[in-house]
Backbone as JSON, one array per atom type, in Angstrom:
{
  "sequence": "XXXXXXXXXXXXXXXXXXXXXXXXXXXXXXXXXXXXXXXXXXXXXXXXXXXXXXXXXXXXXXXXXXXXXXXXXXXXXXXXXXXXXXXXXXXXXXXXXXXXXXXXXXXXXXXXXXXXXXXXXXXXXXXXXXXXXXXXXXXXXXXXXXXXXXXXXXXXXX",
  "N": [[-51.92, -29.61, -6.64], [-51.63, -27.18, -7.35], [-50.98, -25.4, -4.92], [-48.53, -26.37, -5.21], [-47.02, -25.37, -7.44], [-47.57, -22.37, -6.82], [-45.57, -22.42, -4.6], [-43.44, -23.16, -5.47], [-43.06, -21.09, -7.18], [-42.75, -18.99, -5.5], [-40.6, -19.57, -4.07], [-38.99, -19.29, -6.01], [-39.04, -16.69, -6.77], [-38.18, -15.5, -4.31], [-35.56, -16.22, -3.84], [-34.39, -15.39, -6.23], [-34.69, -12.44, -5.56], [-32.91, -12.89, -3.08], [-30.24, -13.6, -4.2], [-29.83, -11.33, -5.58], [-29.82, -9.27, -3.72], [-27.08, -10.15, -2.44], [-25.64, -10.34, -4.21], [-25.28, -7.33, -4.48], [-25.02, -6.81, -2.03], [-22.31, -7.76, -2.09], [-20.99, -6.65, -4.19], [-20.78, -3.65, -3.25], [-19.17, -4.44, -0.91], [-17.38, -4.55, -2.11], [-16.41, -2.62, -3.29], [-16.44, -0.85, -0.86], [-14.09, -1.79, 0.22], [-11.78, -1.65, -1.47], [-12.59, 1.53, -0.65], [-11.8, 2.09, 1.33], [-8.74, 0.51, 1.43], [-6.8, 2.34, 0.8], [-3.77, 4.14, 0.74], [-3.08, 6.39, 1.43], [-1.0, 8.98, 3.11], [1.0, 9.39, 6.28], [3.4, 7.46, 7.44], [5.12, 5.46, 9.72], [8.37, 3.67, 9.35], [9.7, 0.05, 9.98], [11.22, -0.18, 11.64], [11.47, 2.52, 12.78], [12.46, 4.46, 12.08], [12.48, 6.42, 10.28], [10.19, 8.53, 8.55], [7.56, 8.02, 6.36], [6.08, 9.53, 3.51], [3.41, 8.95, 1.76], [1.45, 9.47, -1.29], [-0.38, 10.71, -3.87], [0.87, 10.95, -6.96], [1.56, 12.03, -10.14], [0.04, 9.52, -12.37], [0.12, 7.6, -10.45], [1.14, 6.11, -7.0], [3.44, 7.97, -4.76], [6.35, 7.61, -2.74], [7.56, 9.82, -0.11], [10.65, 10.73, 1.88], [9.62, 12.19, 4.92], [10.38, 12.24, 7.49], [13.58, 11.58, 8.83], [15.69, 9.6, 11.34], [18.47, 10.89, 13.65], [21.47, 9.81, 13.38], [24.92, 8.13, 13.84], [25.68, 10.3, 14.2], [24.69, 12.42, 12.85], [23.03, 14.59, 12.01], [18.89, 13.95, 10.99], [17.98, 15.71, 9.17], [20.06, 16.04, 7.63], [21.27, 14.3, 6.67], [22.67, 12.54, 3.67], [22.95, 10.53, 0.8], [24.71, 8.63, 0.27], [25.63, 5.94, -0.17], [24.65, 5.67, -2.8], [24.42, 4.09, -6.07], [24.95, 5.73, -8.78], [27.32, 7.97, -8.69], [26.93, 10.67, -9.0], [24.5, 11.16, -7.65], [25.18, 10.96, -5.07], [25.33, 13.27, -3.32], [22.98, 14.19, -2.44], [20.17, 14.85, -0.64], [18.72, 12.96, 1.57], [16.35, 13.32, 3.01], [13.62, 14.26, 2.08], [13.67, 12.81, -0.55], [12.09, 10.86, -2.9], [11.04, 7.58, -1.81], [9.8, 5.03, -2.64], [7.91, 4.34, -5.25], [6.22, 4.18, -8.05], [3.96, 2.97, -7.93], [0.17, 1.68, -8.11], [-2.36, 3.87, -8.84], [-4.63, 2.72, -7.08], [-5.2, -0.1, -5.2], [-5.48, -3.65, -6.39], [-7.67, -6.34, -6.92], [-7.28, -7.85, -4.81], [-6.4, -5.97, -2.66], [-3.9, -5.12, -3.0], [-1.2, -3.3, -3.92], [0.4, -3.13, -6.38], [3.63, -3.75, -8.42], [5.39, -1.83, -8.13], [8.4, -0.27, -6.78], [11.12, -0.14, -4.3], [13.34, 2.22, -2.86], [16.71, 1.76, -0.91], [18.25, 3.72, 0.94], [20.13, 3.49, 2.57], [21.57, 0.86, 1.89], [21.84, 1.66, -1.03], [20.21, 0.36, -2.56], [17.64, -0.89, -4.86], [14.27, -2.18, -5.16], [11.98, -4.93, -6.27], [8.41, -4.0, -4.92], [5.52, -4.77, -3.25], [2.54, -3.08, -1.62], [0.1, -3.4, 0.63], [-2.76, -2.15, 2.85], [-3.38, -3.14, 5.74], [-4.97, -2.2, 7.93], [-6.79, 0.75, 9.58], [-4.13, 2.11, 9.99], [-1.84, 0.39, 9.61], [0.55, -0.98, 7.27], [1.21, -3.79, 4.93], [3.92, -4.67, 3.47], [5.72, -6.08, 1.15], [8.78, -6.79, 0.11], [11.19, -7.26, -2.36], [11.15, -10.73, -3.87], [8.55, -13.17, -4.41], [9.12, -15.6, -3.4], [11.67, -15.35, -2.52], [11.8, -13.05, -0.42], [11.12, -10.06, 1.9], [8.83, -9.3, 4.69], [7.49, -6.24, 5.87], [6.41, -3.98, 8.35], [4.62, -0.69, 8.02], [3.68, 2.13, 9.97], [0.43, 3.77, 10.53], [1.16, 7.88, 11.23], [0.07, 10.22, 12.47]],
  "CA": [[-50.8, -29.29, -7.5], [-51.64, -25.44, -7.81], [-50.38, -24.78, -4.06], [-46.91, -26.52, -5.18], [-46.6, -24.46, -8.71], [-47.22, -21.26, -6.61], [-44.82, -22.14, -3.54], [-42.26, -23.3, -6.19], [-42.27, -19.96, -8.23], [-42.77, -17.92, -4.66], [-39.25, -19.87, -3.75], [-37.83, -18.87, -7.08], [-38.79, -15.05, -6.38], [-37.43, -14.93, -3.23], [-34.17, -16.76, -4.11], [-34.33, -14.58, -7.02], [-34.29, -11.49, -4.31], [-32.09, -12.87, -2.37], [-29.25, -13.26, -4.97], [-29.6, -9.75, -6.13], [-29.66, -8.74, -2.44], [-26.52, -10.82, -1.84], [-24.88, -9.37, -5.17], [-25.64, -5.95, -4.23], [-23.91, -6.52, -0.75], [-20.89, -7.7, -2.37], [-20.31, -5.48, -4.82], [-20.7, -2.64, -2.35], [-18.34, -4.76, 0.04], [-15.8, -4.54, -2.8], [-16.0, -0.36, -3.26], [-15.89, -0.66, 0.19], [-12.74, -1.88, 0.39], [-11.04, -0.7, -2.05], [-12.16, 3.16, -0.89], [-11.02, 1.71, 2.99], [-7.37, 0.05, 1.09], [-5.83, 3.92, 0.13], [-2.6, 3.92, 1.97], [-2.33, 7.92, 1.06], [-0.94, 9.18, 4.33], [2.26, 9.39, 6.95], [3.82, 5.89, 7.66], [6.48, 5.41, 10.4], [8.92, 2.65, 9.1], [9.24, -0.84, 11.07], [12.62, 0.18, 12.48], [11.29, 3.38, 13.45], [13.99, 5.65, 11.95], [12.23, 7.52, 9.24], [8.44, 9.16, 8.18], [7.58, 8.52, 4.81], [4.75, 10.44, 3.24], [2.52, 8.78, 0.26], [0.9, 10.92, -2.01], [-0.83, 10.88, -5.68], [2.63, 11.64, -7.64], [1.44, 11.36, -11.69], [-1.05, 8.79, -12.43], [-0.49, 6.39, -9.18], [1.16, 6.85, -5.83], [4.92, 7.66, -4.48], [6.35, 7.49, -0.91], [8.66, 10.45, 0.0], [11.2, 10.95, 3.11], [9.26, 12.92, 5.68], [11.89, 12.69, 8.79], [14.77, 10.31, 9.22], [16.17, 9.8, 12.38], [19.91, 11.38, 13.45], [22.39, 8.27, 12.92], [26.05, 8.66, 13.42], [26.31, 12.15, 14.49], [24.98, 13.15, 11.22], [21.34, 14.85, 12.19], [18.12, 13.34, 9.86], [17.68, 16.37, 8.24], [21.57, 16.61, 6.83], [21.96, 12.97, 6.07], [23.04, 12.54, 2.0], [22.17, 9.32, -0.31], [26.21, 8.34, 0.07], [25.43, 4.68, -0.87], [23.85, 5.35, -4.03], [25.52, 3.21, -7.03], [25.51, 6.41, -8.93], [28.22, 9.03, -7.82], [26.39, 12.2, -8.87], [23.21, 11.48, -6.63], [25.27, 10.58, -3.16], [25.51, 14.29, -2.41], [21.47, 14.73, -2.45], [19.62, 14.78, 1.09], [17.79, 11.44, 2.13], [14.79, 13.54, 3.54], [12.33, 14.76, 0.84], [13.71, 11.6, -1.85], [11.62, 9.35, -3.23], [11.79, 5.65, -2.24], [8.57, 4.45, -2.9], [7.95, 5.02, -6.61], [5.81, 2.9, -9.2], [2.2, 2.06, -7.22], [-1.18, 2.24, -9.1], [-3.29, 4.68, -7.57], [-5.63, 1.98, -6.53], [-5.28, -1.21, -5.22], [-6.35, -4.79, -7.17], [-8.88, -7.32, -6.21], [-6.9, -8.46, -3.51], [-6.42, -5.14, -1.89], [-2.61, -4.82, -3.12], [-0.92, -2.11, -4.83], [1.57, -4.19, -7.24], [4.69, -3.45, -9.11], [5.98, -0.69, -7.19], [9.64, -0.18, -6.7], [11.28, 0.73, -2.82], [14.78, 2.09, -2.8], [16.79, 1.77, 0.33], [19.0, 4.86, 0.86], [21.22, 2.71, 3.97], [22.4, 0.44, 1.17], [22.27, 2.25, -2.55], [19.29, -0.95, -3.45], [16.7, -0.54, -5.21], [14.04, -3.59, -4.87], [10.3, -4.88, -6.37], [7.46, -3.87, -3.77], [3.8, -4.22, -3.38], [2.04, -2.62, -0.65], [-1.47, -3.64, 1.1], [-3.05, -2.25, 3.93], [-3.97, -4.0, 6.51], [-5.48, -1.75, 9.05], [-6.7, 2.01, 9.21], [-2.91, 2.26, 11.02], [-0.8, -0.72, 9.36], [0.4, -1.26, 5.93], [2.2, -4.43, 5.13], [5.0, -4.21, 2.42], [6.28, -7.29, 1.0], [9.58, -6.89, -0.53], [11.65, -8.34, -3.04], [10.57, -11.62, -4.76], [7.28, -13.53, -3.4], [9.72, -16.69, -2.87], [12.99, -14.9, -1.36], [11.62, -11.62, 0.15], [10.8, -10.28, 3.09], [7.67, -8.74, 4.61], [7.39, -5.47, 6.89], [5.13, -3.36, 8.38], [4.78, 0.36, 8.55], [2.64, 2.38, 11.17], [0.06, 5.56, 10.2], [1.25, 8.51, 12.51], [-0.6, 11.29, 12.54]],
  "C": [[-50.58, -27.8, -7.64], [-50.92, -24.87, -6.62], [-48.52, -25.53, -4.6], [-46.34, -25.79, -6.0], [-46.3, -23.1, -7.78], [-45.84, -21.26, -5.21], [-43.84, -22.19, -3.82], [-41.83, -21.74, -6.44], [-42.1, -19.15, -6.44], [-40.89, -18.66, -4.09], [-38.23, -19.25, -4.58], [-37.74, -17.57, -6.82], [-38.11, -14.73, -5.44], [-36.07, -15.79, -2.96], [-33.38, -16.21, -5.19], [-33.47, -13.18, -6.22], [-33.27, -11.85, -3.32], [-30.8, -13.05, -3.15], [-28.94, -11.69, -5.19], [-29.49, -8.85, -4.61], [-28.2, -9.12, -2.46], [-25.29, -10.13, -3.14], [-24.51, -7.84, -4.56], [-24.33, -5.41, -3.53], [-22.36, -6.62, -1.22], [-20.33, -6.84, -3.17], [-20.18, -4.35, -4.38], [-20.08, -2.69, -1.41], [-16.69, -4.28, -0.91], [-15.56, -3.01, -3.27], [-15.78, -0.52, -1.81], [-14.6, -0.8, 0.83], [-11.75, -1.51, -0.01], [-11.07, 1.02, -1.82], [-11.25, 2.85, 0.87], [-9.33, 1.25, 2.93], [-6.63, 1.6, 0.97], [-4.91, 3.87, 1.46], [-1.82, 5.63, 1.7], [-1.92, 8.52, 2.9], [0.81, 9.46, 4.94], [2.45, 8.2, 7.7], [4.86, 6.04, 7.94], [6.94, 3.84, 9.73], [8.79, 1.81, 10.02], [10.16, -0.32, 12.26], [12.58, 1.79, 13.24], [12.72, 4.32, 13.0], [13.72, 6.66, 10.71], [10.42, 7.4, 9.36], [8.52, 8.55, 6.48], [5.76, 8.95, 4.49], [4.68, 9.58, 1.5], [1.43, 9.28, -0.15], [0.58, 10.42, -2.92], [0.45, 11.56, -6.24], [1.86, 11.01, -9.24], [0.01, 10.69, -12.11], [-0.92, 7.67, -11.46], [0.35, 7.16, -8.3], [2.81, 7.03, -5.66], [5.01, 8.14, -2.72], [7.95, 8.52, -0.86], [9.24, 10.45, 1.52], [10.46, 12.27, 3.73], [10.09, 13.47, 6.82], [12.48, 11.58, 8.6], [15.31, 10.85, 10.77], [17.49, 10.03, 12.83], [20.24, 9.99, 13.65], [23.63, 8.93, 12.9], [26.66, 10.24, 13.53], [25.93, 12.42, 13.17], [23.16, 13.24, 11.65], [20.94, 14.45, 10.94], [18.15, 14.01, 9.05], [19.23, 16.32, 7.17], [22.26, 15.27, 6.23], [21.92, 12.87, 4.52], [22.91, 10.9, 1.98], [23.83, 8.83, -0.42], [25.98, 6.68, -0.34], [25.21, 4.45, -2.25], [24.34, 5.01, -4.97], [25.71, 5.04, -7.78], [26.14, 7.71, -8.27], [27.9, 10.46, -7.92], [25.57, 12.36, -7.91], [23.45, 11.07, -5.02], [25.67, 12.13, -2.42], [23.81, 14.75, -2.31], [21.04, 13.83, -1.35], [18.41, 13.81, 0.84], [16.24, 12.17, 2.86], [14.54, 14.32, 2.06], [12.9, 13.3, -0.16], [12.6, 10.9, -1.49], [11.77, 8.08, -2.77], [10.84, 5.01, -1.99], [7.99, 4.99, -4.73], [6.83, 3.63, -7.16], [4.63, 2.57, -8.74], [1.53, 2.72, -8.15], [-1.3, 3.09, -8.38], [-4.0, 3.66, -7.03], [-5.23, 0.22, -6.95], [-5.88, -2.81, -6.85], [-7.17, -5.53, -6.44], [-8.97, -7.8, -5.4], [-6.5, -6.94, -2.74], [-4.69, -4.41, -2.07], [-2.18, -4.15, -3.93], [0.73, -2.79, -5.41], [2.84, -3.6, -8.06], [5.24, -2.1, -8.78], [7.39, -0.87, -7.01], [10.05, 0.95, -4.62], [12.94, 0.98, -3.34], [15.37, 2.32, -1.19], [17.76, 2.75, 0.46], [20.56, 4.31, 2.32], [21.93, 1.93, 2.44], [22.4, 0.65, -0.38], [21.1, 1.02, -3.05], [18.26, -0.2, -3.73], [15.75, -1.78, -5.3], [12.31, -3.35, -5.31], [9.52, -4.61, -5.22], [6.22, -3.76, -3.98], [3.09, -4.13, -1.78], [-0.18, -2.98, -0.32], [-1.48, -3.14, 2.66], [-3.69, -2.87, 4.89], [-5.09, -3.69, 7.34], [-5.76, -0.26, 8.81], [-5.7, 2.19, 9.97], [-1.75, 1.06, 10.58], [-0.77, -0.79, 8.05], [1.54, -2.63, 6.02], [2.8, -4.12, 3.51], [5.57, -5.79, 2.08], [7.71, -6.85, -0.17], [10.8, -7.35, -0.89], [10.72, -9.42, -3.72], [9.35, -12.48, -4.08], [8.01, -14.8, -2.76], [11.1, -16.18, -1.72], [12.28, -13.36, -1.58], [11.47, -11.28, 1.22], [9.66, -8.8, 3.27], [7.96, -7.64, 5.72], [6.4, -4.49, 6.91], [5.32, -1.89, 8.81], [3.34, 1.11, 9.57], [1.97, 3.48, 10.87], [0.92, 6.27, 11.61], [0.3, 10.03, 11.73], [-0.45, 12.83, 12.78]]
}
């Protein structure tokens, strides 16, 4: 009976150790991810027609126009916000704006940076967005509503 008492507890110790091993790993999988999720950087759109640059702006993150691409005989750099519902801000230049506004600084539990706002400077919208990266080189974007929205992906460039 004395070899089963000690092979019992020697099971419990090392099931003991192996939890706290197995803890350890995960909770050091989940800093890991979250410091590997930061989507601070230069992100070509899907359509390939603009840069945008995200940055620490405040207390979380914002996504500014880096380059746009010429459209219309109207080079990137000189293109204006002419869509925009209000009529004071359609003479202000579409490169350097905002249109990523509203992210935490840091992801949630699932790796996604939630309640964020995109505006689209082609049609004057402004629309919910939450951003997750996927890849050190891919972010996906889901925007609009989780039932009618639609998902796209931007590209690091370097």
């Amino acid at each position: 009976m004395e070899t089963i008492d000690r092979s019992g507890r020697r099971r419990r110790a090392l099931r003991a150790v192996a939890l706290a091993v197995a803890g350890w790993l995960a909770a050091a999988g989940v800093a890991g991810a979250a410091e590997n999720a930061d989507i601070s950087g230069r992100w070509m759109v899907e359509k390939e027609d603009a840069i945008i640059v995200i940055e620490p702006r405040g207390s979380g993150l914002a996504g500014r126009v880096d380059w746009a691409k010429d459209r219309d005989g109207i080079p990137g750099h000189e293109r204006l916000d002419t869509k925009n519902p209000s009529p004071e801000l359609r003479t202000r230049k579409v490169l350097g704006l905002d249109i990523l506004t509203g992210l935490p600084a840091a992801p949630d539990d699932e790796g996604w940076y939630r309640r964020g706002r995109i505006y689209n400077p082609k049609t004057g919208k402004s629309y919910p967005v939450r951003v997750k990266r996927e890849s050190s080189d891919r972010l996906r974007l889901r925007v609009g509503g989780s039932v009618v929205g639609q998902t796209t992906y931007w590209t690091r460039v370097d």
